[in-house]
MDTraj code that builds the backbone (N, CA, C; nanometers):
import mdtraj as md
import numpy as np

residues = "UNK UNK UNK UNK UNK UNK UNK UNK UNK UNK UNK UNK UNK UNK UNK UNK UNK UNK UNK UNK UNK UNK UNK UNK UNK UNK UNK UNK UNK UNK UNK UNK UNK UNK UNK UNK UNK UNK UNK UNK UNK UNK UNK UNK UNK UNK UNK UNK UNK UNK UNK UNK UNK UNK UNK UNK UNK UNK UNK UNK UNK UNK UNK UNK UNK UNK UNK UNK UNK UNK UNK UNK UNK UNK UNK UNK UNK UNK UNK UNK UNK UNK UNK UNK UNK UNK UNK UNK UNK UNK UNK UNK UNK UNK UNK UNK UNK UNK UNK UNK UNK UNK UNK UNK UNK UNK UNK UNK UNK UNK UNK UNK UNK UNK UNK UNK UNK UNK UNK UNK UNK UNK UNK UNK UNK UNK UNK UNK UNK UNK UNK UNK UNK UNK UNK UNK UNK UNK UNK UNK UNK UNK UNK UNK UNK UNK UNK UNK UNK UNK UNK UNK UNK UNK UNK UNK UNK UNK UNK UNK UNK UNK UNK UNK UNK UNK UNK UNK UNK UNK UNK UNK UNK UNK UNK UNK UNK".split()
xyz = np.array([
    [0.6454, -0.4270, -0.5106],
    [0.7148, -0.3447, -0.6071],
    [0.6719, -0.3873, -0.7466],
    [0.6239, -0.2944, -0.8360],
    [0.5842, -0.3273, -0.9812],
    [0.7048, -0.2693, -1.0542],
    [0.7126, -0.1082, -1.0171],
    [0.8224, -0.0526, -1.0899],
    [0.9600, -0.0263, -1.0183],
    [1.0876, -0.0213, -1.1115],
    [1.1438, 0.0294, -1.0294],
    [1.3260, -0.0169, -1.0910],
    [1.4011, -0.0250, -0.9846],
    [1.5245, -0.0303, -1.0374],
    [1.5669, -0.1571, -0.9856],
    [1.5919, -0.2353, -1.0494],
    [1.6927, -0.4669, -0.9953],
    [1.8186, -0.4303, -1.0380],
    [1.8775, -0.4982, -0.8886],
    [2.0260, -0.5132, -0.9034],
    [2.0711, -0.6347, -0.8458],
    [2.1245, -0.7307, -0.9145],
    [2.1306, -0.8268, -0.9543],
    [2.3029, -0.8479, -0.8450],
    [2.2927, -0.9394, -0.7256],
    [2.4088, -0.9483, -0.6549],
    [2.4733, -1.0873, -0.6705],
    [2.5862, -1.1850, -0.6740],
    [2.6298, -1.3300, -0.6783],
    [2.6309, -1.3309, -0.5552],
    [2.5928, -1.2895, -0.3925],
    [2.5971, -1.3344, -0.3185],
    [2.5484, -1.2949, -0.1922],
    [2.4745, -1.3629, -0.1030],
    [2.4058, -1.2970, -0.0413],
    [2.4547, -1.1739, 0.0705],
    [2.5946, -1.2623, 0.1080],
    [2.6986, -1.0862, 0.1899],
    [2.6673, -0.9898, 0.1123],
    [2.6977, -1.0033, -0.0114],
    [2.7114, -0.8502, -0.1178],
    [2.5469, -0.7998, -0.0886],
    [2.4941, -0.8825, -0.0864],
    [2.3107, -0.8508, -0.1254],
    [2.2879, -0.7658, 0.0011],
    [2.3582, -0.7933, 0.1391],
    [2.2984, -0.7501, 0.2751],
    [2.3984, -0.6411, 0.3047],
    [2.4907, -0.6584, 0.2454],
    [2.6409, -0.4898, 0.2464],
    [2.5361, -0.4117, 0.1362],
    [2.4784, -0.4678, 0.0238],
    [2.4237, -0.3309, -0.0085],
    [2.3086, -0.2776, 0.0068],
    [2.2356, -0.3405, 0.1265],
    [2.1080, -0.2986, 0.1264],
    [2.1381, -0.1577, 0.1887],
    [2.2047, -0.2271, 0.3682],
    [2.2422, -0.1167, 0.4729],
    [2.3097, -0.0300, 0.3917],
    [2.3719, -0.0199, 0.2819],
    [2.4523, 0.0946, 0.2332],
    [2.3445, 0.1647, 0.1774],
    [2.2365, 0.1108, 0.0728],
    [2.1533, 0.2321, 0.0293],
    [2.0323, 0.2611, 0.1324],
    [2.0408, 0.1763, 0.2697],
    [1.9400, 0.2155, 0.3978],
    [2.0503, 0.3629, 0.4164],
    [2.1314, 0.3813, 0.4440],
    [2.2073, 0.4642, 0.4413],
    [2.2360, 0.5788, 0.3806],
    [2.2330, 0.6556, 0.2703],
    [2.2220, 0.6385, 0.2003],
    [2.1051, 0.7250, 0.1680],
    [1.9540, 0.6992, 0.2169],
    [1.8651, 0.7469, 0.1903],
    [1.7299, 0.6835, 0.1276],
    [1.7729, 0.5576, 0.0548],
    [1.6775, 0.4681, -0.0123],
    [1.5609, 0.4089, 0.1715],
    [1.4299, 0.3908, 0.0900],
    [1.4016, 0.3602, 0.1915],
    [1.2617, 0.2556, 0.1740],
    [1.2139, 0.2537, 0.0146],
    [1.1375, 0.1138, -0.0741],
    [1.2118, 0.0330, -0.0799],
    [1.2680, -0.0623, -0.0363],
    [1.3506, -0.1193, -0.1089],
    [1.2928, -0.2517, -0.0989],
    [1.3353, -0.3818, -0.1930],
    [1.2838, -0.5276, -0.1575],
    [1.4467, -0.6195, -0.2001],
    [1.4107, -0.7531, -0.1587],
    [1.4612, -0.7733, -0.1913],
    [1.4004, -0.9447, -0.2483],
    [1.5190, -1.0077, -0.3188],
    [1.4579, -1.0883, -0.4170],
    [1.5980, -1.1833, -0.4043],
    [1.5240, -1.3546, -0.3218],
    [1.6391, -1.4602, -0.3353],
    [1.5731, -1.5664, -0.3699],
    [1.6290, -1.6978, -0.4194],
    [1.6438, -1.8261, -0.3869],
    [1.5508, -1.9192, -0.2902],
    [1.6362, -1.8209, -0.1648],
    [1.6203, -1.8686, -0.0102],
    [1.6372, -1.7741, 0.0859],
    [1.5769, -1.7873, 0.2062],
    [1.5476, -1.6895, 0.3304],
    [1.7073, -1.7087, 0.3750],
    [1.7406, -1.5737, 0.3639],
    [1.8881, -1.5050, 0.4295],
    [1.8477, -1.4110, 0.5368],
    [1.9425, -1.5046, 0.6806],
    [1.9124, -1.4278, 0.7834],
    [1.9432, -1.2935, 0.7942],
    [1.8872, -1.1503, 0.8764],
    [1.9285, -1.0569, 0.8321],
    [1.8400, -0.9632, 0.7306],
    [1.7658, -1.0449, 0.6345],
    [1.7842, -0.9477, 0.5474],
    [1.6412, -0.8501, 0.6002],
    [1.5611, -0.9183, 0.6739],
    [1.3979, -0.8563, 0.6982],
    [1.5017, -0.6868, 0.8331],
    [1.5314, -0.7580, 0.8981],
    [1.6053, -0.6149, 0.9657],
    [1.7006, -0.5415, 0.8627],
    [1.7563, -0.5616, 0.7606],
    [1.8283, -0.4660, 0.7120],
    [1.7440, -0.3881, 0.6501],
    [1.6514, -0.4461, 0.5887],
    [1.5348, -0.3767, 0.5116],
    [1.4304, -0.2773, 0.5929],
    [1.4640, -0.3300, 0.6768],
    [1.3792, -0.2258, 0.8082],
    [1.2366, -0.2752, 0.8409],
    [1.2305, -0.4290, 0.8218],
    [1.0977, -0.4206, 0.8407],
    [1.0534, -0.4816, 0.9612],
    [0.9343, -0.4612, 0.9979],
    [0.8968, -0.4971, 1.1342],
    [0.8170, -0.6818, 1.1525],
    [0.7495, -0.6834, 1.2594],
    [0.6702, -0.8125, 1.2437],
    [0.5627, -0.8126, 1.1793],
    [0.5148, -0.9431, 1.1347],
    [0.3855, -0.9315, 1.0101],
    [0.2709, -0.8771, 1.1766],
    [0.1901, -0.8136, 1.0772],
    [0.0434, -0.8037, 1.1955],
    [-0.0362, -0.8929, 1.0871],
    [-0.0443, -1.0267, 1.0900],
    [-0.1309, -1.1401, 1.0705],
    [-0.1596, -1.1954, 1.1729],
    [-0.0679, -1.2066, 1.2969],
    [-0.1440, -1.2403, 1.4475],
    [-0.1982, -1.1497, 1.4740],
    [-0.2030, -1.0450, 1.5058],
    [-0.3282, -0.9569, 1.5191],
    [-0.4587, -0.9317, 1.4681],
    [-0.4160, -0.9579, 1.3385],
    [-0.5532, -0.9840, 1.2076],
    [-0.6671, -1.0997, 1.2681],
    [-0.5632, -1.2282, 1.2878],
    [-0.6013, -1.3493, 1.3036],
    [-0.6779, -1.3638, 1.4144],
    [-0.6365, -1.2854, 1.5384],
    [-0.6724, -1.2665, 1.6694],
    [-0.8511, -1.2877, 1.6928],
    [-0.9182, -1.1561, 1.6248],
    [-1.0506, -1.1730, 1.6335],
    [-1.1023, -1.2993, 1.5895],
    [-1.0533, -1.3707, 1.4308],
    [-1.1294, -1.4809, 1.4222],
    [-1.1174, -1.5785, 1.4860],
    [-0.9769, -1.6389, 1.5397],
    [-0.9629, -1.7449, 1.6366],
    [-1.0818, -1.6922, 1.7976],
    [-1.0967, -1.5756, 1.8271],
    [-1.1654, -1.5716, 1.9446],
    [-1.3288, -1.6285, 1.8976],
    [-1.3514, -1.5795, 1.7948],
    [-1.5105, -1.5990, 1.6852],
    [-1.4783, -1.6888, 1.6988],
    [-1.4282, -1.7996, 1.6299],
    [-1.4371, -1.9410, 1.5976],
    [-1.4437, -2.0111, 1.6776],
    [-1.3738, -1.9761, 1.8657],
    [-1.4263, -2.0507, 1.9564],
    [-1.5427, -2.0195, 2.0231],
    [-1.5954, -1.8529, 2.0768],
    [-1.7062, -1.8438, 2.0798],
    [-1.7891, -1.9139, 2.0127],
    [-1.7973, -1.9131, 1.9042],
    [-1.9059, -1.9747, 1.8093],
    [-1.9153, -2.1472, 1.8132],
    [-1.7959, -2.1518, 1.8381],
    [-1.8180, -2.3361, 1.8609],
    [-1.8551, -2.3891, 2.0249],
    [-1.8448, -2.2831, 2.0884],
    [-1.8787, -2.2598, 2.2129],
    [-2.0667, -2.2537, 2.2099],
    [-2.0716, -2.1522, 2.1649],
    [-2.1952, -2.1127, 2.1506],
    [-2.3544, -2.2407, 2.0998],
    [-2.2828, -2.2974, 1.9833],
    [-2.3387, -2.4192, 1.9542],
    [-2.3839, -2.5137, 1.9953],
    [-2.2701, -2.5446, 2.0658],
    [-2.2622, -2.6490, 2.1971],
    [-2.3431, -2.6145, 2.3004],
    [-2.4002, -2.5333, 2.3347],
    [-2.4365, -2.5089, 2.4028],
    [-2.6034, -2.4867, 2.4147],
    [-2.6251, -2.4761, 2.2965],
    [-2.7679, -2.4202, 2.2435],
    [-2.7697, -2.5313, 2.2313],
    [-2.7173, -2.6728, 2.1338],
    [-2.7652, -2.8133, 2.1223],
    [-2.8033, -2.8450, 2.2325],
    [-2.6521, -2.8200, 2.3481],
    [-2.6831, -2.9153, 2.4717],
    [-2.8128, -2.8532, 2.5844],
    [-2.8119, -2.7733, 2.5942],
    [-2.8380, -2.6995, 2.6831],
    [-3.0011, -2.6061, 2.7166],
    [-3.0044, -2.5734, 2.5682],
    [-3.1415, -2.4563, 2.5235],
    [-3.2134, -2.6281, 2.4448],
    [-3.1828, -2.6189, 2.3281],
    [-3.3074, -2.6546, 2.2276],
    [-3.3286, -2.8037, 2.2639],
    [-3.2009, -2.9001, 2.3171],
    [-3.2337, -3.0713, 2.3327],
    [-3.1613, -3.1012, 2.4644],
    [-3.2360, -3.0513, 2.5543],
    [-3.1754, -3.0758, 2.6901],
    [-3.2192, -3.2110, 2.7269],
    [-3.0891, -3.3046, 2.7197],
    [-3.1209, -3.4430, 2.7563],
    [-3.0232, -3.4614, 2.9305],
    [-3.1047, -3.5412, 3.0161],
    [-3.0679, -3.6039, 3.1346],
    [-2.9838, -3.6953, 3.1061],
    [-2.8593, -3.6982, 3.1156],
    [-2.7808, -3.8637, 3.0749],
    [-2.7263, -3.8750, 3.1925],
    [-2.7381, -3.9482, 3.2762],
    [-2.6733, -4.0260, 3.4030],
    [-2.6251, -3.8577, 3.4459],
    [-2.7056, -3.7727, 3.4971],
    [-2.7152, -3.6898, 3.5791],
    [-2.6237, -3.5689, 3.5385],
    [-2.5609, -3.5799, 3.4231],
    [-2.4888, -3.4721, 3.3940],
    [-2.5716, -3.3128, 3.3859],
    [-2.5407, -3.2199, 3.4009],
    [-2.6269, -3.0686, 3.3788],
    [-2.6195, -3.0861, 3.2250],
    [-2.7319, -2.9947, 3.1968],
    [-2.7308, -3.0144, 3.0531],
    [-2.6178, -2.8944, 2.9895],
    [-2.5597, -2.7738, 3.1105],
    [-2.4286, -2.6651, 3.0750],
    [-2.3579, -2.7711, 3.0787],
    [-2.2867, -2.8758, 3.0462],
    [-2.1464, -2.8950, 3.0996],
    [-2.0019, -2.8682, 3.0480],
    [-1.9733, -2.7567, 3.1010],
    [-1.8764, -2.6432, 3.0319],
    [-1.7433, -2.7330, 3.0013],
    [-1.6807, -2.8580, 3.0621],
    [-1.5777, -2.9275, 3.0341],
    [-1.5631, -3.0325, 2.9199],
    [-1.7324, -3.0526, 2.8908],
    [-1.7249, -3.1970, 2.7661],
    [-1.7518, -3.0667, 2.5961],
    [-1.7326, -2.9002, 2.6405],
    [-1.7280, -2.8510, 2.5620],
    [-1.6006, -2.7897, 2.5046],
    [-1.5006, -2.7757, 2.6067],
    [-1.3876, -2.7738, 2.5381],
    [-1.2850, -2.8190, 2.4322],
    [-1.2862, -2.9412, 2.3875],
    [-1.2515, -3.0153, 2.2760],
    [-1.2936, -2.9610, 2.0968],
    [-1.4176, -2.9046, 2.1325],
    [-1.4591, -2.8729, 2.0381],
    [-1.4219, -2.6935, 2.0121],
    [-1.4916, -2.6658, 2.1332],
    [-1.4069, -2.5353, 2.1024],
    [-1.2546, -2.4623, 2.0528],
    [-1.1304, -2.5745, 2.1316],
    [-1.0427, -2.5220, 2.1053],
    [-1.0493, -2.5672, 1.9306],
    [-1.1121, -2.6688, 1.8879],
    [-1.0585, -2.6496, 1.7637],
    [-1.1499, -2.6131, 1.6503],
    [-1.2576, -2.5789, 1.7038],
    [-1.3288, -2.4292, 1.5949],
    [-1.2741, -2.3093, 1.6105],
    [-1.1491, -2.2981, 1.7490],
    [-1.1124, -2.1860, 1.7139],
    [-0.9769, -2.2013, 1.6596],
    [-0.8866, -2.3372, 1.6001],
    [-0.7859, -2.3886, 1.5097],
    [-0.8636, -2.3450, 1.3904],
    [-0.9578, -2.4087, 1.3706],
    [-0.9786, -2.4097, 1.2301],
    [-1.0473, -2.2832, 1.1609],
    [-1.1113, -2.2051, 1.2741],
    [-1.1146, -2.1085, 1.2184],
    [-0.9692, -1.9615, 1.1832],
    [-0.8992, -1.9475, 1.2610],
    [-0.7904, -1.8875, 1.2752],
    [-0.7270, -2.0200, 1.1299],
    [-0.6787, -2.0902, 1.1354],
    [-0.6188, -2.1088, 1.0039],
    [-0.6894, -2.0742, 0.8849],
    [-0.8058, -2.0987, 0.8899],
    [-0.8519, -2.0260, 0.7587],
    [-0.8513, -1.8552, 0.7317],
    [-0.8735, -1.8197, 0.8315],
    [-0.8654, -1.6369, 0.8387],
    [-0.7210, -1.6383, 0.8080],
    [-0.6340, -1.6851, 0.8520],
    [-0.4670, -1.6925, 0.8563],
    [-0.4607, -1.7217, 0.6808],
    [-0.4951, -1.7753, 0.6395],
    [-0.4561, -1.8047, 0.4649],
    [-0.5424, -1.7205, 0.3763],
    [-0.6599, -1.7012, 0.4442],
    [-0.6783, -1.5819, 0.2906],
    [-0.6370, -1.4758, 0.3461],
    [-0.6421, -1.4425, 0.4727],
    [-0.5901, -1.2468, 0.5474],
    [-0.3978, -1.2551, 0.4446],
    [-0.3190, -1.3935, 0.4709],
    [-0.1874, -1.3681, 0.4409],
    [-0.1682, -1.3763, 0.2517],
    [-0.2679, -1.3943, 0.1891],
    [-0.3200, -1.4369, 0.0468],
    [-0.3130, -1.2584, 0.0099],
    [-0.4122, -1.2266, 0.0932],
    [-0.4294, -1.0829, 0.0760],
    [-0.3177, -0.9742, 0.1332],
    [-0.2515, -1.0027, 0.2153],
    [-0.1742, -0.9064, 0.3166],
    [-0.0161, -0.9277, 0.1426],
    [-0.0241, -1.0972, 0.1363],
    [0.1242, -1.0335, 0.0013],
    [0.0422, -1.0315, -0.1153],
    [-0.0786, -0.9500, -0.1674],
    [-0.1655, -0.9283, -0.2960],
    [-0.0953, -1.0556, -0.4072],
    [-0.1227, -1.1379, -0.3386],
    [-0.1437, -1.3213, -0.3838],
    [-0.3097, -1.3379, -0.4402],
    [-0.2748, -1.4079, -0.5414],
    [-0.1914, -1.4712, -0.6158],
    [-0.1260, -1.3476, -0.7591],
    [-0.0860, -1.3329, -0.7909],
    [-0.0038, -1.2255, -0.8848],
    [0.1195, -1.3317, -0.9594],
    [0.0091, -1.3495, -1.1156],
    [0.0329, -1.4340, -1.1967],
    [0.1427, -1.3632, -1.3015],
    [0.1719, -1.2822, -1.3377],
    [0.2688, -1.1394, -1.4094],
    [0.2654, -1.0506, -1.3285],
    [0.3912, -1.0186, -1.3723],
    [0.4568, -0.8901, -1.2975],
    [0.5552, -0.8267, -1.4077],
    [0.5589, -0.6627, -1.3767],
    [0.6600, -0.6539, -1.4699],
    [0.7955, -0.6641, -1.4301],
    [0.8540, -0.7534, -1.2951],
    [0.9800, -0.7651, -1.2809],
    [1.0077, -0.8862, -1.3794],
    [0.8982, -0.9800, -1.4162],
    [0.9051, -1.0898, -1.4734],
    [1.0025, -1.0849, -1.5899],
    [0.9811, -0.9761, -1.6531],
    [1.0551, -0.9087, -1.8257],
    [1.2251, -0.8445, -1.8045],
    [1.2261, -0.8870, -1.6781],
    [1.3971, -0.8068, -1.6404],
    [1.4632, -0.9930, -1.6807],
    [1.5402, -0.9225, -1.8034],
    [1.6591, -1.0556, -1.8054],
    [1.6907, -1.0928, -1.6960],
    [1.7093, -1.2153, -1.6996],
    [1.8099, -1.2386, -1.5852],
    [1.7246, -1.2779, -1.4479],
    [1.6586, -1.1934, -1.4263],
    [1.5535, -1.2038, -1.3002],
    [1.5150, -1.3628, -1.2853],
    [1.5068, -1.4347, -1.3610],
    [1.4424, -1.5680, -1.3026],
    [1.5417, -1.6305, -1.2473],
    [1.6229, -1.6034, -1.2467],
    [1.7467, -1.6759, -1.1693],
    [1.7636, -1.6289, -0.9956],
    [1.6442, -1.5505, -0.9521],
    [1.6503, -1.5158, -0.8395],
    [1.5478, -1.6507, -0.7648],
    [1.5226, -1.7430, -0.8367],
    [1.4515, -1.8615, -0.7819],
    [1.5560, -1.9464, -0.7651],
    [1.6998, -1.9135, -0.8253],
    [1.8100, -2.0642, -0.8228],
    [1.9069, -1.9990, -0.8048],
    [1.9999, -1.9196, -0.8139],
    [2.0869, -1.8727, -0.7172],
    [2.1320, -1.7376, -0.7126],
    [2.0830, -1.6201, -0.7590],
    [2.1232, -1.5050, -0.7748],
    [2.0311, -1.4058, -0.6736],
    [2.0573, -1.3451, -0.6314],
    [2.0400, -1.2443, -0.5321],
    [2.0145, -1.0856, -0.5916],
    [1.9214, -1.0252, -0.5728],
    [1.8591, -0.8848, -0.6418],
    [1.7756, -0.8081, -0.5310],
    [1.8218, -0.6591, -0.6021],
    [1.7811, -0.5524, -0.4637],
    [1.7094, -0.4902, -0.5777],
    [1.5693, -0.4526, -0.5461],
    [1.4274, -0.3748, -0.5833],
    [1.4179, -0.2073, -0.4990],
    [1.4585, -0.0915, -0.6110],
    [1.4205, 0.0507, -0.5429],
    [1.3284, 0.0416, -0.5782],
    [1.2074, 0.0622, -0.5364],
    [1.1074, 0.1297, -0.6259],
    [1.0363, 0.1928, -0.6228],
    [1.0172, 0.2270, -0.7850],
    [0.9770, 0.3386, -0.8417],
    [0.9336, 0.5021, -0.7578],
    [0.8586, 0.4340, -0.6478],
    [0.7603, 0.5642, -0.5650],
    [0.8945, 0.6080, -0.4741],
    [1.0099, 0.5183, -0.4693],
    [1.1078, 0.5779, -0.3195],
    [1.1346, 0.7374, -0.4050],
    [1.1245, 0.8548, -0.2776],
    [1.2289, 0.9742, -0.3419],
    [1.3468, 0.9888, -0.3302],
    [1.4050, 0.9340, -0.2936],
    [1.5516, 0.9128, -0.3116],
    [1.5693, 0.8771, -0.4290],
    [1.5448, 0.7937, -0.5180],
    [1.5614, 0.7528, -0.6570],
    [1.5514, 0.8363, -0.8065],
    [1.6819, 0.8316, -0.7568],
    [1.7065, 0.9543, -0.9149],
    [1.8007, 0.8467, -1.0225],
    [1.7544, 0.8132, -1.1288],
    [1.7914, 0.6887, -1.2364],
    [1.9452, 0.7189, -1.2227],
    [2.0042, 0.8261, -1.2536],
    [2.1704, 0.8158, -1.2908],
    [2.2922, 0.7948, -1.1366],
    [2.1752, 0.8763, -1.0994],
    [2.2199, 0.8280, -0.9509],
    [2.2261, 0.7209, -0.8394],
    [2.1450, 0.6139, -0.8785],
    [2.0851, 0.5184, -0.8349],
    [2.1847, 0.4018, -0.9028],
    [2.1838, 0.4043, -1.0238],
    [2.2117, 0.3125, -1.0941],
    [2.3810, 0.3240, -1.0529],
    [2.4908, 0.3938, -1.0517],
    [2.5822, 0.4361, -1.0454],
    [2.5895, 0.4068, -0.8784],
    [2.5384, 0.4430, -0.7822],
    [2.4993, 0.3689, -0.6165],
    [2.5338, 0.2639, -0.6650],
    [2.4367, 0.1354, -0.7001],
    [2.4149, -0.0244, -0.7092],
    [2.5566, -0.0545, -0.7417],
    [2.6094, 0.0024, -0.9013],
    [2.7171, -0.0739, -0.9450],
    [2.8841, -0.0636, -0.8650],
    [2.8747, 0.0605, -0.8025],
    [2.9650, 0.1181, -0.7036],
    [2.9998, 0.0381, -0.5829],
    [2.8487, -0.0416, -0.5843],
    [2.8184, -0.1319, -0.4553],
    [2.8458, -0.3149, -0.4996],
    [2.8486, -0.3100, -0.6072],
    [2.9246, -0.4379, -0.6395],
    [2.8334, -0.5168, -0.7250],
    [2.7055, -0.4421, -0.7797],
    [2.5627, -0.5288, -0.8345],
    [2.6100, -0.5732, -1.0304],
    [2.6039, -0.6613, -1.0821],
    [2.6571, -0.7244, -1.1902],
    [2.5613, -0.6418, -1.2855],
    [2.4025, -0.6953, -1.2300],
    [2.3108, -0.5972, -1.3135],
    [2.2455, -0.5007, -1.2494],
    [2.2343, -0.4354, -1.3701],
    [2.1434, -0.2567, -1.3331],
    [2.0432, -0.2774, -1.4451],
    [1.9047, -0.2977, -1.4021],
    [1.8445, -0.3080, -1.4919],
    [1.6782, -0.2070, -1.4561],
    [1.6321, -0.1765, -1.5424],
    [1.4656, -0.0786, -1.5177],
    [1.3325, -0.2193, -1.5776],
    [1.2703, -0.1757, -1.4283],
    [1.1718, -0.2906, -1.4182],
    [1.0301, -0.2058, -1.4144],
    [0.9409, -0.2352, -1.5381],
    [0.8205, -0.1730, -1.5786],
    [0.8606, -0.0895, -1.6970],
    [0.9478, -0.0428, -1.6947],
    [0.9539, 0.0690, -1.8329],
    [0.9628, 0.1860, -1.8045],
    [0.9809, 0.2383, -1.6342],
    [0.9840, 0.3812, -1.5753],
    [1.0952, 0.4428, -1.5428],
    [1.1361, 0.4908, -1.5547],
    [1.2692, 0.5786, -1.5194],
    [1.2749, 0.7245, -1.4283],
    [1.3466, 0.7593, -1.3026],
    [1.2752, 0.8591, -1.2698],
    [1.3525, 0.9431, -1.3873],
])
top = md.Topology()
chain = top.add_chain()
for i, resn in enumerate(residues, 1):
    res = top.add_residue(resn, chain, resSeq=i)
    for name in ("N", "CA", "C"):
        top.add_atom(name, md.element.get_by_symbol(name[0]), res)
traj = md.Trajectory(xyz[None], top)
């Protein structure tokens, strides 16, 4: 959310009574903005599971193929050595390595895919300029319409939030519908 409408709650009940009320309602952008992870709030908001395990999926399979693959061409194709009778495939003294080219690759796909999936790093914002707003890092609780939802009509919206118990009603970016 860049633009849009913050409403500013003292508590996280109030924050999760008013989401489902404007899920209700018709709102259907909505975010929300705490402190700390309040159970609840990812289902009230309607949202589903991240697809970063799915993302992640192909590179963890790459990263062990490929460490698979290595191993194998060292041992096997380009420096096939006899050591006390072992085959030069030996598919069991290659597992160690594999499972964790495919750790280390899946964690790295996992941090820039999730870098990119929340458009991280995002140094300003214009929620930054809403009074009050920095206090959603230390104890205040805030609900984000924004801007693009059609449900959001400014006199109507704003008059929703405060009806619903929100201290502030404030316009974040400078847009108003």
């Amino acid at each position: 959310m860049k633009r849009g409408l913050l409403a500013e709650f003292e508590t996280p009940e109030a924050m999760l009574l008013a989401i489902a009320e404007l899920r209700s309602r018709g709102y259907r952008r909505l975010d929300a903005f705490t402190p700390y992870p309040i159970h609840g709030v990812d289902a009230a908001l309607g949202l589903g599971r991240s697809p970063l395990t799915w993302i992640v999926l192909p590179f963890a399979i790459a990263g062990a193929a490929g460490g698979y693959l290595v191993q194998w061409h060292n041992s096997a194709y380009a420096y096939p050595l006899n050591v006390g009778g072992r085959p030069a495939h030996a598919a069991p003294a290659f597992v160690p390595i594999t499972f964790e080219m495919m750790v280390l690759a899946s964690a790295l796909a996992g941090f820039v895919v999730m870098l990119f999936l929340a458009r991280l790093p995002e140094l300003w914002s214009p929620l930054f300029d809403v009074p009050g707003f920095e206090r959603a890092t230390i104890d205040r609780f805030w609900i984000g319409i924004d801007a693009r939802d059609p449900a959001l009509i400014s006199p109507l919206a704003e008059r929703d939030l405060t009806d619903l118990g929100a201290i502030t009603v404030a316009w974040a970016g400078g847009a108003r519908s």
